[in-house]
C-alpha positions as CSV (number, residue, x, y, z in Angstrom):
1,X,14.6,58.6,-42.0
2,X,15.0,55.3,-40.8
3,X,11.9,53.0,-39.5
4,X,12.1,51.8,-36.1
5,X,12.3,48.4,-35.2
6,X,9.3,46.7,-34.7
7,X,8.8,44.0,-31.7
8,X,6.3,41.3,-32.9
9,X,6.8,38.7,-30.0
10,X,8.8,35.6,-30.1
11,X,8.4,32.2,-30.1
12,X,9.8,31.7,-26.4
13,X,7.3,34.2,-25.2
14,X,3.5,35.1,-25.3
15,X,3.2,39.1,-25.9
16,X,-0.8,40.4,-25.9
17,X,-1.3,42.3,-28.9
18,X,-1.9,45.7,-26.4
19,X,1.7,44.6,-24.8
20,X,3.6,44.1,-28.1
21,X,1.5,47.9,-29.1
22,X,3.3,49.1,-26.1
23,X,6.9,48.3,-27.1
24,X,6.2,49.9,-30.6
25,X,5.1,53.0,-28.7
26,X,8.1,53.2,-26.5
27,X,10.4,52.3,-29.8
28,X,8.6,55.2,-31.5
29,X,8.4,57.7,-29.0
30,X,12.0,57.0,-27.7
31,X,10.7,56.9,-24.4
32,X,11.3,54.5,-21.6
33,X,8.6,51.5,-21.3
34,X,7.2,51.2,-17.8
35,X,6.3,47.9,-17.0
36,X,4.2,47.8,-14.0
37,X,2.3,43.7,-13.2
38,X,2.2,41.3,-10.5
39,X,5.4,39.3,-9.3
40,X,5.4,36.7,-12.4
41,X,4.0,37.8,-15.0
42,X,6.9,37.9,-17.2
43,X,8.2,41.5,-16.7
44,X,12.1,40.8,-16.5
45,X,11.8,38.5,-19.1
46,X,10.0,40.4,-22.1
47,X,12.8,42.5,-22.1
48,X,15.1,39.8,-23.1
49,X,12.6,38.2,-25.2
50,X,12.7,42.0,-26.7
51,X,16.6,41.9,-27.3
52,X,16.4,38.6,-28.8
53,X,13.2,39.7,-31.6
54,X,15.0,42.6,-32.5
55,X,18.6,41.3,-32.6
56,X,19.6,44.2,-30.0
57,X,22.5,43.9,-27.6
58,X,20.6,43.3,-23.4
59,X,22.5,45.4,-20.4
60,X,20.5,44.6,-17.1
61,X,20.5,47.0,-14.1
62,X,19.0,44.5,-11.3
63,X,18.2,47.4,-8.5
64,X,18.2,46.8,-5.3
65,X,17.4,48.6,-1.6
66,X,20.9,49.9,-1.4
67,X,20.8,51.0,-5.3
68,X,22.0,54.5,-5.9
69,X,21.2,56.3,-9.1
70,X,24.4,57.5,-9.3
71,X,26.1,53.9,-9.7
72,X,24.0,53.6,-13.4
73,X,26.6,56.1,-14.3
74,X,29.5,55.9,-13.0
75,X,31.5,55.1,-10.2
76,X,34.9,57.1,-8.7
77,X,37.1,54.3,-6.7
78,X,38.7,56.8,-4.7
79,X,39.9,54.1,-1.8
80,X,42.0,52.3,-4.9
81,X,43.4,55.5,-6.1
82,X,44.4,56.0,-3.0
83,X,46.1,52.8,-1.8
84,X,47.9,52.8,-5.7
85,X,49.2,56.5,-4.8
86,X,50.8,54.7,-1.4
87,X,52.2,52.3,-3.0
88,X,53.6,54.1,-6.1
89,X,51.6,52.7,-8.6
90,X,51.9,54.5,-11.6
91,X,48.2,54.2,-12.8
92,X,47.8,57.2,-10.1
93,X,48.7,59.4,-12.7
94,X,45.2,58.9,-14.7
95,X,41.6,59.1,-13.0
96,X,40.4,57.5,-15.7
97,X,41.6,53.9,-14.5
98,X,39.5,54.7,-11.7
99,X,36.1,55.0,-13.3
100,X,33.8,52.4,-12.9
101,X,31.7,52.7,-16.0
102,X,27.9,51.8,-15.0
103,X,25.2,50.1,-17.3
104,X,23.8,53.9,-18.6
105,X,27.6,54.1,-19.3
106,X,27.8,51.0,-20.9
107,X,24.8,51.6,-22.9
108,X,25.3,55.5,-23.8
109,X,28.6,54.1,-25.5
110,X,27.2,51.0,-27.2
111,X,28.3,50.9,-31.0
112,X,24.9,49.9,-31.6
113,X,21.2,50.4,-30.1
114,X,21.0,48.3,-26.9
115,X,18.1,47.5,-25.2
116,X,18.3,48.0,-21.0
117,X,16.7,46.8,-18.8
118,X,16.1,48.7,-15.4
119,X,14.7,45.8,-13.3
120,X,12.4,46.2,-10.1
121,X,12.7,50.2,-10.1
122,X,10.5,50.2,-6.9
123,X,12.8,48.3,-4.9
124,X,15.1,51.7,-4.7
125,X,14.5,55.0,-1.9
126,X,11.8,56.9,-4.2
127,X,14.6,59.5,-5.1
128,X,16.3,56.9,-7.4
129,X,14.0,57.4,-10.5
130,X,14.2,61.6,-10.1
131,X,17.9,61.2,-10.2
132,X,17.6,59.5,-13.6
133,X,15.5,61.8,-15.1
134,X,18.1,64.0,-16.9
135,X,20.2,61.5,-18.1
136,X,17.5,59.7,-19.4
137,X,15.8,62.6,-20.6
138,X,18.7,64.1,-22.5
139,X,20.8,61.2,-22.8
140,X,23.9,62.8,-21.5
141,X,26.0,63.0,-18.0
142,X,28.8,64.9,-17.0
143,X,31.7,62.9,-15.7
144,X,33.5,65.7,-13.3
145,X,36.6,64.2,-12.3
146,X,37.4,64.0,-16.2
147,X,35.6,66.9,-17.1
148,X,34.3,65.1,-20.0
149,X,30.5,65.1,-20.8
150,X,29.1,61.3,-22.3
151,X,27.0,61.5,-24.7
152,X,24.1,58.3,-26.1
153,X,25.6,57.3,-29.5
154,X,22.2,55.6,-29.9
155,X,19.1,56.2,-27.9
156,X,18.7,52.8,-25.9
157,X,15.7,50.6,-25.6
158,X,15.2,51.7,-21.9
159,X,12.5,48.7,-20.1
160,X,12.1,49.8,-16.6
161,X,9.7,46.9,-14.2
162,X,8.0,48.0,-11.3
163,X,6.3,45.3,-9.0
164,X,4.2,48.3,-7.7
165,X,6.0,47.9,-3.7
166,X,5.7,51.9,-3.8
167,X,4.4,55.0,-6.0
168,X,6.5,56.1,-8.8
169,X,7.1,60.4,-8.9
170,X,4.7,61.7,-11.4
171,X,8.0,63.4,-13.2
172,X,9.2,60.1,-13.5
173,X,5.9,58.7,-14.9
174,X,5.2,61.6,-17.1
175,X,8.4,60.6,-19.4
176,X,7.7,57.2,-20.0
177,X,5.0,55.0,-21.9
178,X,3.3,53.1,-19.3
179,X,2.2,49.4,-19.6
180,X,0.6,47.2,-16.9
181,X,0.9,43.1,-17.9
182,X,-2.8,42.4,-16.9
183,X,-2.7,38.3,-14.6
184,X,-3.3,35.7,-18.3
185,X,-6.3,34.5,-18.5
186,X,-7.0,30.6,-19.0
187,X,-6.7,31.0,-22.9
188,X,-3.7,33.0,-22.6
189,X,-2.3,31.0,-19.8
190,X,-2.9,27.7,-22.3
191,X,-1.0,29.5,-24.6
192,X,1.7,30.1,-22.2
193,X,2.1,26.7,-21.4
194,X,2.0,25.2,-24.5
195,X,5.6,27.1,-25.1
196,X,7.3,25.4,-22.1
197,X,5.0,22.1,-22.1
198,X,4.2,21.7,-26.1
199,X,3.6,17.8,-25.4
200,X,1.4,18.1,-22.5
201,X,-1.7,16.1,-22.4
202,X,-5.0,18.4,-22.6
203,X,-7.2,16.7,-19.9
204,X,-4.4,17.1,-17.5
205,X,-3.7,20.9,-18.4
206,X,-7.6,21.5,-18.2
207,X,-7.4,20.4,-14.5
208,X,-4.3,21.8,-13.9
209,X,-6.3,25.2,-15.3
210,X,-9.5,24.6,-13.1
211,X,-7.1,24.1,-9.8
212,X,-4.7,26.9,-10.2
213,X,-7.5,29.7,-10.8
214,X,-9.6,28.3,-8.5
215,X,-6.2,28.7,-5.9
216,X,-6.0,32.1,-7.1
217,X,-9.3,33.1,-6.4
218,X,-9.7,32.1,-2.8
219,X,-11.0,34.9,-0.7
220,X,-8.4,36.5,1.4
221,X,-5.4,35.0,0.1
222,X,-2.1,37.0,0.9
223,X,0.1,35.6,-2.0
224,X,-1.6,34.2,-5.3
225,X,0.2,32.2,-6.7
226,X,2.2,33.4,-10.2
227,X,2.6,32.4,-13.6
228,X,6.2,31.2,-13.1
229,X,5.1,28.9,-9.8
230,X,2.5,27.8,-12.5
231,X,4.8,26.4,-15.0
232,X,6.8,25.1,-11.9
233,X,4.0,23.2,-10.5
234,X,3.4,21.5,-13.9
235,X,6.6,20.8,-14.1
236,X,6.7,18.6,-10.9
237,X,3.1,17.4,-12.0
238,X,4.5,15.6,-14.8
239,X,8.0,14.6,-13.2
240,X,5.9,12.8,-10.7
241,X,3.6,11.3,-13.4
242,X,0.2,13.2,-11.5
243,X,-3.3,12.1,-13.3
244,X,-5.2,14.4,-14.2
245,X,-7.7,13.2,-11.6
246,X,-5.7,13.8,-8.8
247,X,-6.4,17.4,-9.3
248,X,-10.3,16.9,-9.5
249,X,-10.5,15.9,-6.0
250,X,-13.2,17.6,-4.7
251,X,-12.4,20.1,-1.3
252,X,-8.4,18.3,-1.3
253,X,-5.4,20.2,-1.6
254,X,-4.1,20.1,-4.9
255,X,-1.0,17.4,-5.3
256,X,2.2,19.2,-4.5
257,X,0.9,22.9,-4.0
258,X,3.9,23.8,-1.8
259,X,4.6,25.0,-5.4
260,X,2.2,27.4,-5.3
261,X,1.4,28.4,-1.6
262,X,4.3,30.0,-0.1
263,X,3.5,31.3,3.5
264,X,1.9,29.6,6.2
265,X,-0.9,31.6,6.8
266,X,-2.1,31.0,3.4
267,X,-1.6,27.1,4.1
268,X,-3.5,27.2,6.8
269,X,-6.3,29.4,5.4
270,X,-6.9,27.3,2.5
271,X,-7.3,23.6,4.7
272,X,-9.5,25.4,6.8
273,X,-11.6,26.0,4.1
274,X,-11.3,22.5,2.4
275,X,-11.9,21.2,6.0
276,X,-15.3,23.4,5.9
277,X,-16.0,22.1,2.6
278,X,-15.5,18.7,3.2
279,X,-17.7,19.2,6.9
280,X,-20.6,20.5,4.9
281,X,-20.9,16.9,2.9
């Protein structure tokens, strides 16, 4: 019996130990990894840091509203058929040119273990995870204008995200290894940083810390900011050559934090509270 692969992070990415224990599991179990975790916290992107560690093939399945669970499979292009047949194509003559093989497909057929993704699951009408539940379980589908049933050569890597926008079905939930990607704290935050800033001067990341948690932590906020309008933030910190004491400006708006508030409301909530602060001198 072969050992499974084993996901230890990667250099481009900061896995918790309990995160990287969680893609073991799923590996293990051959179940599909949920990934549940605010907007920004790295969901999409530990599954390609996942591909990459473990030298594994990525297909992505980016659902949206309009996403049917069906068009993971397959997909019959009846119109073209149709229109061929009129104009006396010959490709009529087999259905199979008009199959439009879908990422499970894709994946079921892979001449080697793939790892796919199944990206903002939530997004979908809540019947869209049910209707993957056999094929997911079993790893098989029929195909029933071929007649032909497909079956997983390999089991995939199956990482499903979930930004939490609605409940899950408890079938669905029941088959898969759950994981929720907990908000970094400073120290893993720092660590986070250090990967896409290695060169970045300490007393200006310590600011840049003190600013950006005390942003997040401002009573009645609607949108805190994420990990990825972090790293964005610092990015235009150091483009526009920010000192650190800029950002120690007591009851002012951080420099630039258009990059981290994005609705008006929570604009406006957090001057009036600087303007309060500032009144109270």
């Amino acid at each position: 019996m072969h050992a499974s692969p084993r996901f230890e992070g990667s250099d481009n990415y900061v896995a918790t130990p309990d995160l990287k224990l969680a893609v073991n599991a799923a590996l293990t179990l051959g179940r599909p990894l949920l990934i549940k975790g605010e907007p920004g916290t790295g969901k999409t992107m530990l599954a390609e840091e996942v591909a990459a560690a473990l030298n594994m093939p990525l297909l992505q399945w980016h659902v949206k509203s309009t996403t049917k669970a069906q068009q993971g499979l397959y997909e019959y292009d009846a119109v073209s058929r149709l229109r061929d047949s009129q104009l006396g194509d010959e490709r009529v003559r087999d259905i199979q040119n008009y199959i439009v093989k879908g990422v499970l497909w894709q994946a079921f057929t892979s001449p080697e273990p793939v790892v796919l993704l199944i990206d903002e699951v939530d997004k979908a009408d809540i019947e869209f995870p049910n209707d993957l539940l056999r094929e997911l379980d079993r790893m098989e589908f029929y195909v029933y204008e071929t007649r032909e049933m497909v079956v997983a050569k390999h089991r995939p890597l199956v990482i499903i995200t979930s930004n939490n926008e609605k409940e899950l079905p408890d079938a669905f939930l029941r088959r898969c290894f759950f994981h929720y990607i907990q908000f970094p704290d400073r120290e893993t935050m720092a660590d986070i940083v250090g990967v896409h800033f290695p060169t970045l001067k300490q007393d200006l990341l310590a600011a840049a810390l003190q600013s950006f948690y005390a942003l997040r932590d401002v009573p009645g906020i609607k949108k805190k900011p994420s990990t990825s309008e972090f790293l964005d933030w610092l990015k235009l910190l150091l483009a526009e050559d920010v000192p650190a004491e800029a950002l120690r400006a007591e009851n002012e708006a951080p420099p630039l934090h258009g990059a981290l508030l994005k609705n008006e409301q929570d604009i406006a909530l957090f001057d009036r509270l600087m303007a309060m602060a500032r009144n109270r001198r």
